[in-house]
C-alpha positions as CSV (number, residue, x, y, z in Angstrom):
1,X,10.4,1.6,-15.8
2,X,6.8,0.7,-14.7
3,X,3.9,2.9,-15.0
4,X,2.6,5.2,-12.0
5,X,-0.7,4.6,-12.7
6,X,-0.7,0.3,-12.7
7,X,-1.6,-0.9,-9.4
8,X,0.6,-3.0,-7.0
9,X,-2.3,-5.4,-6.4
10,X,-3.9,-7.4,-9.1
11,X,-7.3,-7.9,-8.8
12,X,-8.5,-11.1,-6.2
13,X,-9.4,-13.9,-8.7
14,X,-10.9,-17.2,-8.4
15,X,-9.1,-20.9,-8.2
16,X,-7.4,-21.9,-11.3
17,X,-9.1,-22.5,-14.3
18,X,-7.7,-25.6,-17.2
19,X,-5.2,-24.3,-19.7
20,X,-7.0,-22.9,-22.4
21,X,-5.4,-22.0,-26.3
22,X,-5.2,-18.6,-25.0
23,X,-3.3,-19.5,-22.6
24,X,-1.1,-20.9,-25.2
25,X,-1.0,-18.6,-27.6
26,X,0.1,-16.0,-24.4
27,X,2.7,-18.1,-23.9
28,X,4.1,-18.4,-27.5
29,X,3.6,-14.3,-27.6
30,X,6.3,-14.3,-24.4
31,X,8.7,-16.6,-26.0
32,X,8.7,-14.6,-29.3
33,X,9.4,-11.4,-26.9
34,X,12.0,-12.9,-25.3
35,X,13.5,-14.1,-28.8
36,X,13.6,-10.3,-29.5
37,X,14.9,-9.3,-26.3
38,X,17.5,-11.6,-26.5
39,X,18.7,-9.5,-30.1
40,X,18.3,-6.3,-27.6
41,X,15.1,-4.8,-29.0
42,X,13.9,-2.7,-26.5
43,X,10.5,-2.3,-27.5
44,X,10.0,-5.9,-27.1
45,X,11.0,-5.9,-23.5
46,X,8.6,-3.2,-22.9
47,X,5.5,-4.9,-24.2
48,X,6.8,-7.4,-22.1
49,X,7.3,-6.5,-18.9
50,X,3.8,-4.5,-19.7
51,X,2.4,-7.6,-19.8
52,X,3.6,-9.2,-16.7
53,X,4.5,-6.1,-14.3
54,X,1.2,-6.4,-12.1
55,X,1.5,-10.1,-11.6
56,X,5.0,-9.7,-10.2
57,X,4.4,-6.6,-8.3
58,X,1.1,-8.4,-6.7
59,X,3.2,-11.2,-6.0
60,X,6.2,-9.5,-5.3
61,X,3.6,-7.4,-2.1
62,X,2.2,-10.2,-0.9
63,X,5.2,-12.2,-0.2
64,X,7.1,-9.2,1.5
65,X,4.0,-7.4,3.3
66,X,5.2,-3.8,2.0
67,X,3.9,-2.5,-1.3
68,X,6.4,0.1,-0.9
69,X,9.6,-2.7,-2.0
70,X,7.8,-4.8,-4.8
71,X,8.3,-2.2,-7.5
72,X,11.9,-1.9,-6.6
73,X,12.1,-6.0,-6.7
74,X,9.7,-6.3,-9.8
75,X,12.9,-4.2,-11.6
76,X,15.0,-6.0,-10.4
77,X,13.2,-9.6,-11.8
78,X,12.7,-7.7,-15.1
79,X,16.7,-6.8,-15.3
80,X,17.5,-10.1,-15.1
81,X,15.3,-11.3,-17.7
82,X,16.9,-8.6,-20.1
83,X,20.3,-9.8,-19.0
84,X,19.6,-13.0,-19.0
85,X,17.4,-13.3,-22.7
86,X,20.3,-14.5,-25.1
87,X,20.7,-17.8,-22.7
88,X,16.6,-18.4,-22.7
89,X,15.4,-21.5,-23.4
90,X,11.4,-22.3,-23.8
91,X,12.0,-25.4,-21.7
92,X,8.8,-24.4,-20.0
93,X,5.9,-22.2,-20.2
94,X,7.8,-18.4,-19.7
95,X,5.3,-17.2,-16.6
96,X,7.6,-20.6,-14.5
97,X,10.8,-18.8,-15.8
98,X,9.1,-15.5,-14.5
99,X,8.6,-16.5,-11.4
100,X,11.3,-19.0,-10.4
101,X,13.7,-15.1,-10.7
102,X,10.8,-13.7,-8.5
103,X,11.3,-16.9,-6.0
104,X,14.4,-16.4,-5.8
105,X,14.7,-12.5,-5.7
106,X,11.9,-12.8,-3.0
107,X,13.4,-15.3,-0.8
108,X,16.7,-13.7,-0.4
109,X,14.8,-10.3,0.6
110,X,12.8,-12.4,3.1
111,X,16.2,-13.9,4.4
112,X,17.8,-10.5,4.3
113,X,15.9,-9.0,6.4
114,X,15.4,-12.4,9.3
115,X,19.8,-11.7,9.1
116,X,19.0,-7.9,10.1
117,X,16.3,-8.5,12.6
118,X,14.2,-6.5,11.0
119,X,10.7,-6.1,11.6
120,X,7.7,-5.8,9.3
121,X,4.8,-5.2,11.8
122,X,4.9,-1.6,10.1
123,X,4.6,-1.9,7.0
124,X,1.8,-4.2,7.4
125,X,-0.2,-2.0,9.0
126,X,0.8,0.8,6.7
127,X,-0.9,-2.0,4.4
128,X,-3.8,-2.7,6.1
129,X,-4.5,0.9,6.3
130,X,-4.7,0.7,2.6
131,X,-7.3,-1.6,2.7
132,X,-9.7,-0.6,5.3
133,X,-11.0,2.7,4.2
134,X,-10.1,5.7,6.5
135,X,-13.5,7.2,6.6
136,X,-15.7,3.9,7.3
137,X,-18.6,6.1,8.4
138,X,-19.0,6.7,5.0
139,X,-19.4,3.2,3.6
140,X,-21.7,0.8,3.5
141,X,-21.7,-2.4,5.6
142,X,-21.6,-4.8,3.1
143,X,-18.1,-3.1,2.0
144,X,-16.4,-3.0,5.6
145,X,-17.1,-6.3,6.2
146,X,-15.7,-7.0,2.9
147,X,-12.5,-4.4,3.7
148,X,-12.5,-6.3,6.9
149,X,-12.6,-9.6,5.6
150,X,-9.6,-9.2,2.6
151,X,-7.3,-7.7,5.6
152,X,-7.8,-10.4,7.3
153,X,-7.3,-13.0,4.6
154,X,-4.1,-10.7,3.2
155,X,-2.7,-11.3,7.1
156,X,-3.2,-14.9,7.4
157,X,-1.4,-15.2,4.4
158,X,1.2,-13.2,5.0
159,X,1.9,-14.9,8.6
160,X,2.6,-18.9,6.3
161,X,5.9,-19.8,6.1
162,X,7.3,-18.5,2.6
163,X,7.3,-21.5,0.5
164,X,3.3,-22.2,1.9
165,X,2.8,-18.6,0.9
166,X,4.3,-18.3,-2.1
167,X,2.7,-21.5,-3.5
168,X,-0.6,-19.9,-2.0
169,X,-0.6,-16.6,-4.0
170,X,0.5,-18.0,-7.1
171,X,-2.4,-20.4,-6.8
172,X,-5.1,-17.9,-5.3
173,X,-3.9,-14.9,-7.5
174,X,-2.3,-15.9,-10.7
175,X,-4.4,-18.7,-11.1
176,X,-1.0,-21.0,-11.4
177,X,-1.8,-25.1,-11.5
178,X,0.0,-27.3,-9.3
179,X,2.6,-28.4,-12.3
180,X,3.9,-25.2,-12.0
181,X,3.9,-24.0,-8.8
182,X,5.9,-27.4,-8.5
183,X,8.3,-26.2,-11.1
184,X,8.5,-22.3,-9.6
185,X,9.5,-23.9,-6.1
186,X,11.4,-26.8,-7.4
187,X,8.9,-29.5,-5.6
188,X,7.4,-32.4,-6.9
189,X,3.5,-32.3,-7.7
190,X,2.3,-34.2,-4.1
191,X,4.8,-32.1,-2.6
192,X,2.9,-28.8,-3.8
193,X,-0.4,-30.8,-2.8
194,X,0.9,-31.4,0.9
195,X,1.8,-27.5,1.0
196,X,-1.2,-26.0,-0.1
197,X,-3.5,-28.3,2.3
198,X,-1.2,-27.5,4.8
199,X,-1.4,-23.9,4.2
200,X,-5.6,-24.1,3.6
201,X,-5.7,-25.7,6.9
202,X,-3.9,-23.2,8.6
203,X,-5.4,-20.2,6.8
204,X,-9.0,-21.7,7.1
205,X,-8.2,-21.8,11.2
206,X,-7.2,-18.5,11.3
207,X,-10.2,-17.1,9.4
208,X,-12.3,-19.5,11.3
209,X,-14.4,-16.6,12.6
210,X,-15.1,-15.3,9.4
211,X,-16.3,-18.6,7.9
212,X,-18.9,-19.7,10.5
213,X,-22.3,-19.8,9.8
């Protein structure tokens, strides 16, 4: 279903930015896709999961450590939203509906695999290897201190607990505001606030190297 050449990882963007009316005219484009879906038109479900693929994946990464599941979970987000389109409802903006079925699909990998005693250690080096180039001879030092510093943030952030982690990628990465993180992890607005100092604490601890003068 998804495209060979899309990346996993969206690209790192800065803090959230207000609402704007393209933001709400995105939204309205993803309910009328889902209106369509919801009658079975399949071209409509692909401009829509086109539309939202790399966000999931990304997300999908992150929260896991291992690139290697997240398209197999992004599929399995997007199934449900075809199965589920005749019962939605715009109750809220689609991109919470998005990713409370990523939440959820997410969490139950995550719990999964704590059941099974499974161990990610490898696959997050397989990941860091991604990220630090092979060859860093070749490159300059501005860019292997920059390699060096995303692998580091990616595992600090990967080492929160999963609601802290979640709430920090979809604020760090898809630009989400607190409202509706809050809705995604079904918490109330100070709630999200608590979890996202507690997480900036902890992360700015663990990157305290990297942030001293």
């Amino acid at each position: 279903m998804f495209s060979a050449g899309i990346a996993a990882t969206p690209l790192y963007l800065p803090m959230e930015a207000e609402p704007t009316p393209a933001h709400t005219d995105e939204n309205a484009r993803d309910i009328a896709l889902m209106s369509r879906i919801g009658q079975g038109d399949h071209a409509a479900f692909r401009e829509l999961v086109l539309r939202h693929q790399n966000a999931v994946i990304g997300t999908v990464a992150k929260m896991l450590g291992n690139g290697s599941e997240a398209e197999d979970i992004a599929q399995q987000v997007f199934l449900r939203v075809w199965r589920h389109a005749k019962r939605y409802r715009p109750e809220a903006k689609f991109t919470t509906y998005l990713f409370t079925i990523t939440r959820n699909l997410v969490f139950n990998e995550s719990r999964r695999k704590k059941r099974r005693n499974e161990v990610s250690s490898d696959a997050r080096e397989e990941n860091s290897h991604a990220l630090v180039p092979d060859d860093i001879s070749r490159q300059p030092d501005s860019e292997i201190l920059q390699a060096e510093l995303q692998a580091a943030v990616d595992a600090a952030i990967a080492a929160l607990p999963e609601q802290q982690r979640m709430a920090v990628i979809l604020r760090r990465y898809e630009q989400m505001p607190y409202e509706e993180i809050g809705e995604v992890l079904n918490l109330t607005l100070p709630a999200v606030k608590s979890l996202l100092f507690r997480a900036r604490t902890t992360l700015r601890d663990s990157l305290n190297k990297y942030l001293e003068p």
